[in-house]
Each structure stands twice: as C-alpha cells, then as structure tokens.
C-alpha positions, 0 to 999 in steps of 0.5 A: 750179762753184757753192757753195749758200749755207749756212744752219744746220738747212737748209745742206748743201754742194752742188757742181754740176759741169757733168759732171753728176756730184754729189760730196761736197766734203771741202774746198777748198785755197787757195793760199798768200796770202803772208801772215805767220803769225798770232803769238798770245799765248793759244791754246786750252789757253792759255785753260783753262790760266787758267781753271782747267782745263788742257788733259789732251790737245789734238789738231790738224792745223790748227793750234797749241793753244798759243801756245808750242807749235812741235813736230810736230801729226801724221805722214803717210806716203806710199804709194810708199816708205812713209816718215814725216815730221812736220808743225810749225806755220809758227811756235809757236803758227801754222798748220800748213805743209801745204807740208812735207805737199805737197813730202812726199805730191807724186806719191804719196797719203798717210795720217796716222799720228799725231795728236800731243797738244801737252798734253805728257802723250804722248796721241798718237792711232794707228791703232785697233786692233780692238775688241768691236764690229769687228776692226782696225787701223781705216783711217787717213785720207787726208791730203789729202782735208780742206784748208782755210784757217786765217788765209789758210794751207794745212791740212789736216783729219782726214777720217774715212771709215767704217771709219776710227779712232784711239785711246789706250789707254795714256794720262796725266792725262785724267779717270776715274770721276766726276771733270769734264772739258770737251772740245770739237772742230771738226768739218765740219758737212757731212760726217756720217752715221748710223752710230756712231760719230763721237766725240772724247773719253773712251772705254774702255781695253779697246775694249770696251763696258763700260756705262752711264756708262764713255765720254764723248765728242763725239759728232756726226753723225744717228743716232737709235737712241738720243738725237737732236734737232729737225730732221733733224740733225746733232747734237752729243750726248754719248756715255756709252756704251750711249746718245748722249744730247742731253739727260737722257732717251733720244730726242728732246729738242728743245732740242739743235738741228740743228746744221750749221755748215760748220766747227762747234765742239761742246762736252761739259762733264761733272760730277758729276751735271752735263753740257752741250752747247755749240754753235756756228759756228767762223766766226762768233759766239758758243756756245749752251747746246743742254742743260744738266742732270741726269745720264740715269738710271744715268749718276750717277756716270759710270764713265768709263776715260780712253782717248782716241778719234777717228771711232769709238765705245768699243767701236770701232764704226766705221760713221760719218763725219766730219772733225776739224779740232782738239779738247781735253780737260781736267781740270775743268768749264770756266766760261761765261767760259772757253768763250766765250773759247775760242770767240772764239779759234776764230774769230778763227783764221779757218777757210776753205774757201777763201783769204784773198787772193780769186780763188776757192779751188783743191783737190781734190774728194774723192769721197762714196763713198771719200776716196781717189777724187778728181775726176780730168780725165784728159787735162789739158784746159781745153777745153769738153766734156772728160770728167771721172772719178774715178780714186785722189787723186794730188795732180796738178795735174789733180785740182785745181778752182777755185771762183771 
C-alpha cells in the first residue's frame, strides 16, 4: 500500500491495495509509542481565555482544550450489549486514552453518543433530532472509523457519514442576535463532499431554517449552490443560513482558496457587520486570512439563536460528510495575536496519521461507501494472492493494515 504525497489544492489522499480495490482512507491507527504524555500549560481555550475571548463550548475527541482539563471528552456505546463508557484524557490537558475505547469496543462496533463541552457550560453535543430539512435522530458516527495520532498517542475522530448529526438546542452563554463569536474546527481535508451540510458552530434552536443571518457555523466541504471558491475545493465558508458564504457576495470569490489539508484548522470569526475566514494546515505553519470583510447583504445584523451543531446544517440537512477532530466556540471577536497563538498550539499537538516512533502506521481502512465497512482478510492470511472483502468493521486484528 502506498500513500500520494499531499499538496494543497491538488492533495487528495489515495491508497492503492494491490486487490485493486480503491477505498477512502478514514485513518490510520498507530500504535501505542510509549511515550509520556505531553503536559501543557496553555491549551486552546487557555489562549482565548487571555485574549479576551473565553471559550463558550469546546468540543473533541483527541484531546483536552484546557490545560486543566481531565473529565470525559466523549461517550461510546457498543453494539453487542449497548453500554456506555466514557473516554478521559491520558492526564489533564493530554490526549485521549483510545486504549479505554479499544478494551471497551474490542470484539464488537461501537458509535459515540456524546461529545462533552469541556467549556463548563453543559454544551454537550447528541444524536440530532429531526429537523425541517429531514427526519431524525440523525446517525451517530462509528467510533472507530477516524484514528489518528496526537503527540504519538492513539485517538480517535468524529467521522460524519451522510445521514449522520449531533446538536445542542438547549444551550449556556454561546453568542445570539448581533453579538461576536469566533469558532474554529479541525477538520479532515480529505474527507468531504458536496451535500449540505458539514458545519461546526452557531445554529437554530427549533431545527429549522429561520432566515438570513440566524446560524453562523463552519462550514467545509464542495458545494456550490451558494457561495464557493477557486479551484475545485474544498472550502472553508461561513454559513449564515439561506447561503454558505466565502466572502460577502453570493458565488464565487476567488480569494478563499481550495483549501485541503489532510488535517486542516479552518476558522470563522463574526462581528457586527464584520467576519472572517481563516485557514490553514494543522501540521504545519501559520493561518491565512482567505476573507475579511462586510457582512452579505441582509446579514447585518446577524439574527443568530445560539444552538450549537456538528456534520449538519441548521435545519438539519443532513447530505454531507466529514470528520471533526476538535472545535471551539467563543464569546468575542478573537485578535490575530490570539489566532495565531491557537494555530501554534494546534500544531504542536502534533496531529498524525501515523505513529511517532517509526515503522509505518497500523489501523483500519474504512470503506468510502459506509463507515461501518472495513477492509476485511477474511481467513487471516499473510500469503500472496489472499482475497480481501469488505465486511462490517469489527476492530479484529484482520481489519488492521499497516503502511510502511
């Protein structure tokens, strides 16, 4: 198996199985490095917490958003008895220990229930119910289908299939009406598609589509029914509701390029009359400003209600996909110095597809089609010309394939 180089606007991640048989790679699991786990003193919502502009709602499966931070980052449940366990940080501050998720899911699947809000204000994502767009409770995400590295360490991502959705109607201090916020999200920027809608961020309360200016989310993926940018995309985009927007006119603007990142950080910053979008590699490097501007016409002042989603649009359109690594919400329009510094923390968590220690990356190949399909060597053999299928993800030791 082989991985193609990634390049922005062209990159686009490609196994080649010598079966023949072409899949979308969700991830790929490393192993344990042995390694201690990083101990910080500023995380995220540490950051904006001195800039000015606390976190509201801070939402992962990876990894703590707070240096102090050592309760629960989300809940599993598995399919053969259908108990629920939570998974906690290795230390505060730390990675998640996946090894609580693998002991727990081993022999069975499992689907994540709750993403917690480590904010303190309860902003707990669920399953999203129905909505005007399209009937629910929406799909939970497999909880396996999106590992990665963090620092070396096992986790686990929020792989979103279409059809899958969390929410928060009911929630504490997240911004409404005109007021600012800045959100940011980490995204897989090879996981995506063209439906509506991938978002992360502000939404309705009632799950329906409410008008003009009464949502503000991340929005990320390759849609162009609305607003979209140059190349092919993906793009990072607002989404304001009754239009994904990528600058302050419907359409294209070419200023907000494709932006594709295997592990991307895309950032929304809102005001009165003001937003932006931010972008850039989670690995490496610094953010861009793809736009900054005026409000779209009829977008001043925003109307937005304060519920909180993730993989779906406002009225809970549920076409798209993508996976969620981790994501903020604040009160407050964040400053350049406290984006930059956010960015810089990102990547020196050090998000991997594969582990730190060398000798390839081990873990499952999720199937394009459905994430509860894994790539699957039916009779366990190492032999040349052994048959490969798909068959439902298990977590066994024959769905595991290592990259050199």
């Amino acid at each position: 198996m082989t991985v193609r180089p990634r390049l922005r606007h062209t990159r686009r991640a490609l196994l080649t199985l010598a079966a023949a048989a072409t899949l979308a790679l969700g991830g790929l699991l490393a192993g344990g490095t042995g390694t201690t786990a990083r101990a910080a003193t500023q995380e995220p919502c540490d950051i904006y917490a001195a800039g000015g502009t606390p976190c509201v709602a801070a939402h992962s499966t990876t990894r703590a958003l707070y240096a102090a931070y050592s309760g629960p980052l989300y809940q599993v449940r598995r399919a053969s008895d259908n108990a629920t366990t939570n998974i906690s940080p290795l230390s505060a501050g730390g990675v998640a220990n996946a090894a609580t998720q693998d002991s727990f899911c081993s022999g069975t699947t499992c689907v994540i229930t709750e993403i917690y809000d480590q904010s303190g204000n309860g902003n707990n994502l669920t399953d999203a119910p129905g909505g005007g767009a399209a009937g629910g409770p929406d799909g939970l995400a497999n909880a396996t289908a999106a590992p990665v590295t963090v620092g070396g360490h096992e986790a686990y991502g929020v792989y979103i299939a279409a059809g899958d959705g969390y929410r928060d109607d009911s929630t504490r201090n997240i911004a409404t009406g005109n007021n600012p916020e800045s959100e940011y999200a980490i995204f897989d920027g090879t996981h995506f598609n063209g439906g509506c809608c991938f978002d992360y961020g502000n939404a309705e309360t009632n799950n329906d589509d409410d008008g003009a200016g009464t949502m503000e989310a991340i929005y990320f993926g390759n849609i162009k029914v609305w607003g979209f940018g140059s190349g092919n995309g993906p793009w990072i985009m607002a989404d304001m509701e009754n239009g994904l927007y990528s600058g302050s006119n419907a359409g294209l603007n070419s200023g907000d390029p494709t932006t594709n990142f295997r592990f991307t950080t895309a950032m929304i910053e809102g005001g009165a009359n003001q937003w932006a979008i931010l972008g850039g590699n989670a690995q490496s490097g610094g953010l861009a400003t793809d736009f900054s501007g005026v409000r779209p016409s009829g977008y001043n002042p925003m109307k937005k209600q304060g519920a909180i989603i993730l993989g779906i649009g406002g009225d809970n359109s549920k076409g798209a996909a993508g996976t969620f690594y981790e994501g903020v919400m604040t009160t407050g329009y964040a400053s350049a110095s406290t984006e930059a510094s956010v960015q810089a923390n990102i990547v020196a968590a050090g998000y991997n597809t594969g582990g730190g220690g060398g000798g390839g990356a081990t873990g499952t190949i999720v199937s394009g089609v459905s994430s509860s399909a894994c790539m699957d060597n039916n009779n366990g053999s190492g032999a040349n010309g052994t048959q490969l299928q798909i068959w439902s993800c298990s977590g066994a030791s024959n769905q595991k394939w290592t990259v050199p």
